[in-house]
Structures are given as C-alpha cells and as structure tokens.
C-alpha positions in Angstrom: 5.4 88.8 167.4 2.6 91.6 167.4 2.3 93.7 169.8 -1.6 94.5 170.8 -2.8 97.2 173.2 -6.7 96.2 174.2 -8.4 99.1 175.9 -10.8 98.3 179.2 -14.2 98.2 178.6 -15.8 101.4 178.5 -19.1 102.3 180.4 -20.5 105.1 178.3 -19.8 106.7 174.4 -20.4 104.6 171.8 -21.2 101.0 173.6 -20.1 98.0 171.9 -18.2 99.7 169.2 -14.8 98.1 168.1 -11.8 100.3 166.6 -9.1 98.7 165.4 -6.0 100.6 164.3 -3.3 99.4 162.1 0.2 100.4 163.0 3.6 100.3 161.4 5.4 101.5 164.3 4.2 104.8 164.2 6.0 107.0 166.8 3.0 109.3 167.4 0.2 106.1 167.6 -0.7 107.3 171.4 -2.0 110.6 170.2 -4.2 108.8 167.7 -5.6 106.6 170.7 -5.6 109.1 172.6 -8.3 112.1 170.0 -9.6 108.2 169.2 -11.2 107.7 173.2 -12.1 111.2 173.7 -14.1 111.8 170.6 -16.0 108.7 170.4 -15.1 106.6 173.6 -15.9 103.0 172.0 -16.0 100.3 174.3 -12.4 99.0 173.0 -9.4 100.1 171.0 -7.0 97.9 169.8 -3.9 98.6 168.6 -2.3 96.5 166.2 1.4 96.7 165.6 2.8 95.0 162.2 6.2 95.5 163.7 8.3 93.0 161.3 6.3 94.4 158.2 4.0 91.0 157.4 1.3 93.7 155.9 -1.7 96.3 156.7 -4.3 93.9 156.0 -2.6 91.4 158.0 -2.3 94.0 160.8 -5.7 94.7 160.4 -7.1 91.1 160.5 -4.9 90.1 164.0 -7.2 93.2 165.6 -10.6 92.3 164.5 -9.9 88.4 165.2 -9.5 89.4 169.0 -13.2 90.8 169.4 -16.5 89.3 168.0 -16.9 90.1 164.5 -21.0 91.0 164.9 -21.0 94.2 165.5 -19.6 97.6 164.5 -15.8 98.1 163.4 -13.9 101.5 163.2 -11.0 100.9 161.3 -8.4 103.8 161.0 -4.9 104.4 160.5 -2.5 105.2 163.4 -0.3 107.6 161.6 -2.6 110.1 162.3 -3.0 111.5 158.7 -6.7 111.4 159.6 -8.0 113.0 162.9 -9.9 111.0 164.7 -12.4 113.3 164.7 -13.3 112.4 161.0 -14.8 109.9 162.3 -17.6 111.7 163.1 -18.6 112.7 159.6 -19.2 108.7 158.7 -21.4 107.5 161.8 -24.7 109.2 160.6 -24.7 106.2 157.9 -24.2 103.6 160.1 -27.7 102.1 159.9 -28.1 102.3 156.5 -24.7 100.6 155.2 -22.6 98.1 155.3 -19.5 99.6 155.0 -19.0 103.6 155.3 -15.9 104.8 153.6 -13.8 107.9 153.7 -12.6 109.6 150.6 -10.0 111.9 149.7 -10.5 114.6 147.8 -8.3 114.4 144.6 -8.1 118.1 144.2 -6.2 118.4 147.4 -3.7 115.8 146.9 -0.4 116.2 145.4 -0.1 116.2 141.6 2.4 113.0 141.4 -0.1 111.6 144.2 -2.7 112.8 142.2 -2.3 111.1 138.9 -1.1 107.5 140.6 -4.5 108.0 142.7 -6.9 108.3 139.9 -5.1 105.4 138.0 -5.3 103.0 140.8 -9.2 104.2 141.4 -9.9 103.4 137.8 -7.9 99.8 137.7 -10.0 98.6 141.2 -13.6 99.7 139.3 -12.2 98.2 136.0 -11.1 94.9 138.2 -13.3 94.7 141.1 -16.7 96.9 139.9 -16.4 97.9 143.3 -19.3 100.9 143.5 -16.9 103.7 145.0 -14.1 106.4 144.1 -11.4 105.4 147.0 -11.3 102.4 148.6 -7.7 103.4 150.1 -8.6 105.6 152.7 -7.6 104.7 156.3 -11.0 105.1 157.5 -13.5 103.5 157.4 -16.5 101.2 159.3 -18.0 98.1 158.8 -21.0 96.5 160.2 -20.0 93.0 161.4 -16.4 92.9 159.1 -16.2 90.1 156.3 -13.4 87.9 156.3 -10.9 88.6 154.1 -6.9 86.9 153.2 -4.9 89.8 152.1 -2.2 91.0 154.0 -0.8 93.6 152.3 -2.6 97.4 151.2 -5.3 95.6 149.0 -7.2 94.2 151.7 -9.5 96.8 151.7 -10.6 96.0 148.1 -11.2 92.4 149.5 -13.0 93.7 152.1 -15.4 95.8 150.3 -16.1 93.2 147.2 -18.1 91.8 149.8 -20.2 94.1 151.6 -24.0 94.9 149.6 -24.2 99.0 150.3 -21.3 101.0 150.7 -21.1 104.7 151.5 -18.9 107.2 150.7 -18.4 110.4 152.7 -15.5 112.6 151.7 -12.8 113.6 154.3 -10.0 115.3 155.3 -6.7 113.4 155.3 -3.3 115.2 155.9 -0.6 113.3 153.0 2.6 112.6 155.0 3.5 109.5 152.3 4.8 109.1 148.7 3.3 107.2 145.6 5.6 104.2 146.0 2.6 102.6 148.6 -0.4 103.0 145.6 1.9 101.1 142.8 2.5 98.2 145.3 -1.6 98.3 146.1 -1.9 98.0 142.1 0.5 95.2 142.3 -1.5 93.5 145.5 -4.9 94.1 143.1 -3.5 92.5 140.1 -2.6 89.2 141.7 -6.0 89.5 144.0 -7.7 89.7 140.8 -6.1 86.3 139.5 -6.9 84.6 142.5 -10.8 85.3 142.3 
C-alpha cells in the first residue's frame, strides 16, 4: 500500500497551494520536502510513495485525489534533480496559464540523453500536437489538474493534451538517470496514442 505524508495546514506562504511529489523510494525525499516548505510554504505537501513500482502517473494521481482538485497544483519530483527553488521561476505565470512547465535545456544534457530527448520531443508533437518542447520535466503546475489514467511516465502527456494555454519556462535540472526511462515513456506514448 502507498505510503502518504500530508503536511498540516499552513497559516502563511502561498495559501491554498497544493504540492504533490512523486516518490520511488527516494532515500533523500525529506530534503526535497524540506527546500519544498521553506521556499514556498504551501498550505500542504504530500508525499506520494509508489513503493511496489505501479507507476509515476499513478503515484502522481493517489496525491492529487486526497485534496480538492480546484485550485493550484505543484507537482515535482522527489529525487531532488530539481531544487525546489526552481519553482520560483514558473509562479509569475500562474494567472495567465493553465499549466506552467519546466524545460530542460538540451544543450546541458548528456549526448546519449541528448539524442533520446529530442526524439521523444519530436514523437509527443508528431502524436499529441501538444504546443511545447518537454513535457517530461518533473516540474511543473497546474491550475485545477485534469484527470488523467496513465500510470506510468506518459501521464504528463495526458495531462497536458488537456489543458488550453501552457507555459514553458526553462530550468535547471541536475541528470542523476539514464535513457532507459525516455524509451519506456515512448513506449507509454505509443499505446496512449492508440487508445485516443
């Protein structure tokens, strides 16, 4: 069974502000929560943990079902490839957009990382006409989340299909990961694309 850390209700910071952060057992997950509260202090974290392996987006879906979906979600990874205080680079758009997206810069990745990146970009906007260059970063915010069935790494694709304006703002992200993860998205988008 999931294991799910729900933070008290906060008084101050960023008032009625969800985040929700998908964990794979990740050993260093409290220093995540930890830059997470004292950078933004939203009113609730929730921690996630898809301890038997059932999926990111499945991970992902158990946290935002134990809060009220209308409203605003942070969503970002507990591995701690991004800092927390990324976050503060995407919350100047949060009137304007539906969903405000982090992106990697390609330059700075790996060059194995690098070519399976832009080929996995090009099939979602070939597939999915999805208006952006990464949808695959772990961060990112939605106004009032849509509701999405994918549990593995393509539920962000799912995600996004569905929201009208979508920013982009371009982050750092530390790469502590291989490939392998990108071709199993692919394989996630493929059969998401059948299934439309």
């Amino acid at each position: 069974m999931q294991e799910l850390y729900l933070q008290r209700k906060r008084k101050r910071g960023l008032v009625g502000v969800i985040v929700v952060i998908p964990s794979h057992n990740e050993e260093n997950i409290h220093k995540v929560v930890e830059k997470v509260e004292r950078e933004i202090q939203p009113s609730k974290i929730i921690i996630s943990n898809d301890r038997y392996g059932k999926g990111k987006g499945w991970a992902v879906r158990q946290g935002i079902n134990l809060v009220n979906k209308k409203g605003l979600c942070v969503i970002i990874d507990g591995d701690g490839d991004i800092d927390p205080e990324e976050i503060h680079k995407l919350l100047p758009y949060i009137y304007e957009y539906d969903a405000i997206i982090g992106r990697k810069r390609i330059r700075d990745l790996p060059l194995k990382r690098k070519v399976v990146s832009l080929i996995s970009r090009f099939v979602i906007k070939l597939m999915f006409r999805i208006p952006t260059g990464d949808t695959q970063t772990g961060l990112k915010i939605y106004w009032n989340p849509p509701d999405f069935q994918t549990d593995g790494f393509a539920y962000d694709v799912e995600m996004l299909r569905k929201c009208k304006r979508i920013k982009e703002v371009f982050i750092n992200v530390t790469i502590s990961k291989g490939a392998s993860k990108i071709w199993k998205t692919v394989k996630e988008l493929i059969c998401l694309w059948f299934q439309r």
